[in-house]
N, C-alpha and C positions, 0 to 999 in steps of 0.2 A: 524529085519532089514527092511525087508518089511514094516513094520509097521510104523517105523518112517519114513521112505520115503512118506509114504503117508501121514502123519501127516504133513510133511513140506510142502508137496505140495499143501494137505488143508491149510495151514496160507500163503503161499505164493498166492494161489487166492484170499483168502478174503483183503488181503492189497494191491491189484489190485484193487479190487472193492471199497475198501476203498477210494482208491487216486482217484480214476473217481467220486467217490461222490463229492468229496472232491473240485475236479477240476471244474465240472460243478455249484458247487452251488458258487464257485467265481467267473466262467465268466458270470451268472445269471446278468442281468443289472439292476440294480438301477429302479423302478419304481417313475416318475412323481410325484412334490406334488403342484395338481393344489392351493391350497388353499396357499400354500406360495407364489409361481411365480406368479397367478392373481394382488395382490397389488402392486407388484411391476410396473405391466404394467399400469394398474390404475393411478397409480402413474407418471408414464412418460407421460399418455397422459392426463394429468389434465395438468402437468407442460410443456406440448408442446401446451396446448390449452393458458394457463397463457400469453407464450409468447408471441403467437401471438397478445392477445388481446393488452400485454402491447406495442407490435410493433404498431399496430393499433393506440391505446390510442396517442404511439409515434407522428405515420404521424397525427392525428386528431391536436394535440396539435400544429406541427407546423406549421402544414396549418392554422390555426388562428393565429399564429404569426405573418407569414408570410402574411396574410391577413392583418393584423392588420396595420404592418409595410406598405404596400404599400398605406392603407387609410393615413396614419400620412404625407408620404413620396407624396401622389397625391395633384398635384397644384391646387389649388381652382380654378373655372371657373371665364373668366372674364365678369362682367358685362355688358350686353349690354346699347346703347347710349339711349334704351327706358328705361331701365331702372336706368342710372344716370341723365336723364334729371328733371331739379326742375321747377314745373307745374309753379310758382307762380312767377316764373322771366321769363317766356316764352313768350314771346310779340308777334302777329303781328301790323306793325307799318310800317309806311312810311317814309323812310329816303331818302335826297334828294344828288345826284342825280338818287340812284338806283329803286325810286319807293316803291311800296307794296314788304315786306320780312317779315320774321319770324327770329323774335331774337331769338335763343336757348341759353340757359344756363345747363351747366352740371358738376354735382359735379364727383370729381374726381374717381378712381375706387382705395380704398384706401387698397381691396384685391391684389391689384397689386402693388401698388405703398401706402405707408403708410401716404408719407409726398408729394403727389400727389393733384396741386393743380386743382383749378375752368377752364373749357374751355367753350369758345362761341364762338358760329357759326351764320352765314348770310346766310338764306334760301330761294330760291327764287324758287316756282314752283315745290317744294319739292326735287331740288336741293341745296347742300351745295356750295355757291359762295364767302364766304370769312372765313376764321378761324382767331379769334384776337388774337395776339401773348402774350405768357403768361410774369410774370415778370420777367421770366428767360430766357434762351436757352432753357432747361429742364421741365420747368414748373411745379419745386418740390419747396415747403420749405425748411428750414434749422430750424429742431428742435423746431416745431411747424407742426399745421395738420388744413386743412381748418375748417371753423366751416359754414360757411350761406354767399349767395347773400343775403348783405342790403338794396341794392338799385339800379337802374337801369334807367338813365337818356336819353335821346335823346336830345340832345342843338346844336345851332348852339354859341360855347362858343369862338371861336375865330373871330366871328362873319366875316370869307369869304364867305358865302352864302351857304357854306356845311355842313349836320348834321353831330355833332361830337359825342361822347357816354363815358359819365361815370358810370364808375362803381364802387361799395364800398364792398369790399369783408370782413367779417373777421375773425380769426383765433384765435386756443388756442394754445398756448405755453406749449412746454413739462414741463417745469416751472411750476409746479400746484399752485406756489406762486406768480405768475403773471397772472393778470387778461386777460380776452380776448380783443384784440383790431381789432379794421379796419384797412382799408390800402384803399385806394384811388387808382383808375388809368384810366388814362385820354388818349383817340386815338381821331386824329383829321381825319374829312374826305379829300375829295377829289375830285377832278372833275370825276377822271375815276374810282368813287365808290369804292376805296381801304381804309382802316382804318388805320392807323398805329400808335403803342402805342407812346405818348408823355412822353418820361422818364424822361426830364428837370424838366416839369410842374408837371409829377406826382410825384415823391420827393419833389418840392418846395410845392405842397399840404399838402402831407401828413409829412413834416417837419414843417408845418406852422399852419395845420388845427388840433384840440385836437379832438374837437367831431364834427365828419364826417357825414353831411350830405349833400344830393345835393345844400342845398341853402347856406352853408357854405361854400362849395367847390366852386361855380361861387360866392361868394363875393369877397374869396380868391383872384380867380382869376380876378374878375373887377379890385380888387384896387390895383393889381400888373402889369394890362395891358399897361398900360402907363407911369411911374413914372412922364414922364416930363412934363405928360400934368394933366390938372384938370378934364378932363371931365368924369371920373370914381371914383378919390380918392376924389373929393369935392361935389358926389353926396350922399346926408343926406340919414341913412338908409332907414326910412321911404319908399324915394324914390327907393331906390332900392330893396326893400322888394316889393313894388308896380309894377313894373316892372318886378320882378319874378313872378308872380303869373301871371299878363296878358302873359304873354308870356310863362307860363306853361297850363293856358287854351289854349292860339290859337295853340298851338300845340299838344294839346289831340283831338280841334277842326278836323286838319288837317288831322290827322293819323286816327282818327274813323270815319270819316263825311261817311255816306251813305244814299243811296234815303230812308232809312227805319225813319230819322231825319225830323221832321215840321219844329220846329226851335228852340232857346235859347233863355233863361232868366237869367239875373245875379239878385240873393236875398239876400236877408241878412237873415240869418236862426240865426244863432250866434252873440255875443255884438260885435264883431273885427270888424276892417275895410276892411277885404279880405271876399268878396260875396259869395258866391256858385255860381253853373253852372249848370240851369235846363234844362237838354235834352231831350225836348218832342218829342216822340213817333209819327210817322204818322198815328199811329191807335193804337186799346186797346192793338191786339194780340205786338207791340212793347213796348209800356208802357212807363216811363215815368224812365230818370236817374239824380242823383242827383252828382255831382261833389262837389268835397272838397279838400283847398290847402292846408297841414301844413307840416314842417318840411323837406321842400323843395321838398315836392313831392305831387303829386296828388291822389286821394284816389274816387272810384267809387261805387256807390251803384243803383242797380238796384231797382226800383220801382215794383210792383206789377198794372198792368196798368197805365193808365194814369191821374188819376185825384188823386190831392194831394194838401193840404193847410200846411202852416206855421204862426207860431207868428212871426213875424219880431222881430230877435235880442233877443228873449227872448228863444233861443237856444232849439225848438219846432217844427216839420212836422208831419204832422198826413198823410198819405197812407191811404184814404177812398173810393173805392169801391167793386166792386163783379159784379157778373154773375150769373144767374138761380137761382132766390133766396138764395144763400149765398154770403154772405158781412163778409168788416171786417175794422178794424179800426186797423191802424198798426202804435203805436207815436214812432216817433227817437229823441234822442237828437246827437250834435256832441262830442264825447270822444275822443279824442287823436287825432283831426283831422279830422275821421273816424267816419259818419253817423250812429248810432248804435242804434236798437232797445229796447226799453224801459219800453212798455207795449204791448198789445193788444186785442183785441178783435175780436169775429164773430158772425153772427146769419144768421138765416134762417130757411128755412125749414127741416124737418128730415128725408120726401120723399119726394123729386122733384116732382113726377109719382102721386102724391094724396095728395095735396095741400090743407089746412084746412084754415076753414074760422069760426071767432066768431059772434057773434050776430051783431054785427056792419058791418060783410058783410070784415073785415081786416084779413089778413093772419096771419093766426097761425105761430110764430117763437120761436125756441128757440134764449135765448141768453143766452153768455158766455163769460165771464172777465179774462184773464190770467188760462185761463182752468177752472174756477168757473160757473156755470150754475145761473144762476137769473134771475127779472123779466126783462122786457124792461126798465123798470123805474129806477132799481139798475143801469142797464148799463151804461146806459146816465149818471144817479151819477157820475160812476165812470170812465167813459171817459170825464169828465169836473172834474174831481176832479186833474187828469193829466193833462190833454190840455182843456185848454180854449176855448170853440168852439167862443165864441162871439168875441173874437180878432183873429180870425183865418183869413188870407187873401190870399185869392187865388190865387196858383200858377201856375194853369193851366187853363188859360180863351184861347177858339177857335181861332185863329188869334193872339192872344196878344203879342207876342217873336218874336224875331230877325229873318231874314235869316241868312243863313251859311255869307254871303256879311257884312250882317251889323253889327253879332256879331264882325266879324274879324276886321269890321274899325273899333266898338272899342275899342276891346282889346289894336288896336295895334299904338291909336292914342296918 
């Protein structure tokens, strides 16, 4: 009995001992396995760096959108007046009764305005003192866009004693099946130097005149001045062809004359019966200028000093001098009105500073034909091969020309 008492009470400890085993090695906790948790973290911070960049990427992308849009969306700058002024219709000139001014001309700012036409201004003193009203209120086209100042007149065309001003503007038509045309528009002056556009006359112009030019536009207007009278519709062209030209020299006279003028020669350079207008120089440094009338307007060319021969009529001037041993021979004929260079030549020496001389004790020069180097003896060839020296007549003799007094009585007799 004893015995098995103690027997139970040996199995009853060890299944004590059993259960605490038992027990401890389940609340034993779980050991870490860095090698699986690692990728995952890896993993989260790849795809939190991902995000960011593609946020990034995001803002980069629409900030050049938005850049983008606001270049598309920015108004283009407007042109300044230095910058739409047209060099070549830009006058100074003397209109009466305001005196010395400066005509500006300026193409429109077509950045701003597409169908934005031609403005001109009256500058006196580098004051703006008059602006000429355009063909509109607005001063736009309709379905058309400026193209070119053609031309640019100063007349006394109503003949009250005050200068008036035409101008021939012209323009392309949206139409690309319609050719470009002019337009004509006519301001008369006034005592208290005001201009104002003549809207009557410049529709009856430009309804009357095809191909616009200043001397088509005062025929126009001659032989509509008076209906009832003769003394403009029964004047032979000739004559009033004759008549334009003198009274487009005296008023180039007018407007340019200064103390820098000796005096004027009217020549015959070309077969027509309208002369040129030689405006010699008071000295070399002003040199010598050549006027030319066609196609109702005047055309100017500046000489290179002042000594200069022509063929009479046989549409030939030869520009022959120089300074410090170089020279040159410079022949025009007249092309479209317009004095135009034709050939030329130069010679001299090849150092100023050390001047060569040949056996005969004559100065060493080269010369040169239209950029070609040859003897002296080619030269003269071939500046007589073009201009004829031996009909050559000279158009600038010391004394020989007009004063500013006597050119003007004749023009205007």
């Amino acid at each position: 009995m004893r015995k098995k008492k103690k027997m139970l009470l040996c199995t009853l400890v060890f299944c004590c001992i059993l259960s605490a085993c038992g027990q401890k090695k389940e609340e034993k906790p779980e050991k870490p396995h860095p090698s699986a948790e690692a990728p995952e973290k890896e993993k989260d911070k790849d795809a939190d760096k991902k995000e960011k960049e593609k946020k990034d990427t995001d803002k980069t992308e629409k900030k050049k959108t938005e850049e983008k849009q606001e270049v598309k969306t920015a108004p283009k700058a407007e042109k300044t007046e230095a910058e739409r002024l047209i060099q070549d219709q830009t006058f100074d000139t003397e209109l009466t009764p305001l005196g010395n001014v400066r005509f500006a001309s300026y193409a429109p700012d077509t950045t701003q305005s597409p169908y934005g036409d031609a403005e001109f201004k009256l500058l006196q003193n580098q004051q703006v003192i008059a602006v000429l009203s355009g063909m509109n209120q607005s001063n736009t086209r309709k379905e058309e866009t400026f193209h070119k100042v053609e031309a640019v007149s100063f007349r006394d065309y109503n003949q009250d004693g005050y200068t008036d001003i035409i101008i021939i503007c012209s323009y392309i038509p949206d139409d690309r099946t319609k050719s470009v045309y002019s337009e004509a528009r006519l301001y008369f002056g006034s005592a208290e130097g005001s201009f104002t556009l003549d809207v009557d006359l410049s529709e009856q112009v430009n309804g009357e005149v095809v191909e616009k030019t200043i001397q088509s536009i005062l025929d126009s207007i001659y032989q509509e001045a008076d209906s009832t009278a003769n003394a403009q519709t029964d004047v032979p062209e000739d004559s009033q062809t004759c008549a334009a030209w003198k009274q487009a020299y005296a008023d180039y006279i007018r407007n340019s004359y200064d103390q820098g003028v000796a005096g004027y020669q009217l020549i015959y350079v070309d077969e027509d019966d309208i002369p040129e207008l030689a405006v010699i120089g008071i000295c070399e440094a002003a040199g010598s200028r050549i006027i030319t009338y066609a196609n109702g307007q005047i055309y100017e060319k500046q000489l290179c000093r002042t000594y200069f021969t022509y063929i009479e009529r046989e549409n030939l001037l030869c520009n022959s001098d120089g300074v410090m041993d170089g020279y040159y021979d410079l022949v025009y004929c007249i092309i479209d009105g317009q004095l135009t260079l034709i050939a030329e030549g130069n010679y001299g020496a090849e150092d100023h500073t050390n001047l060569q001389q040949d056996e005969n004790g004559n100065l060493i020069y080269k010369y040169f034909w239209n950029g070609i180097e040859m003897t002296e003896e080619d030269y003269n060839s071939a500046l007589n091969e073009v201009y004829d020296t031996s009909k050559a007549k000279q158009g600038y003799e010391s004394g020989a020309y007009d004063t500013v007094e006597e050119i003007l009585e004749k023009l205007e007799s």
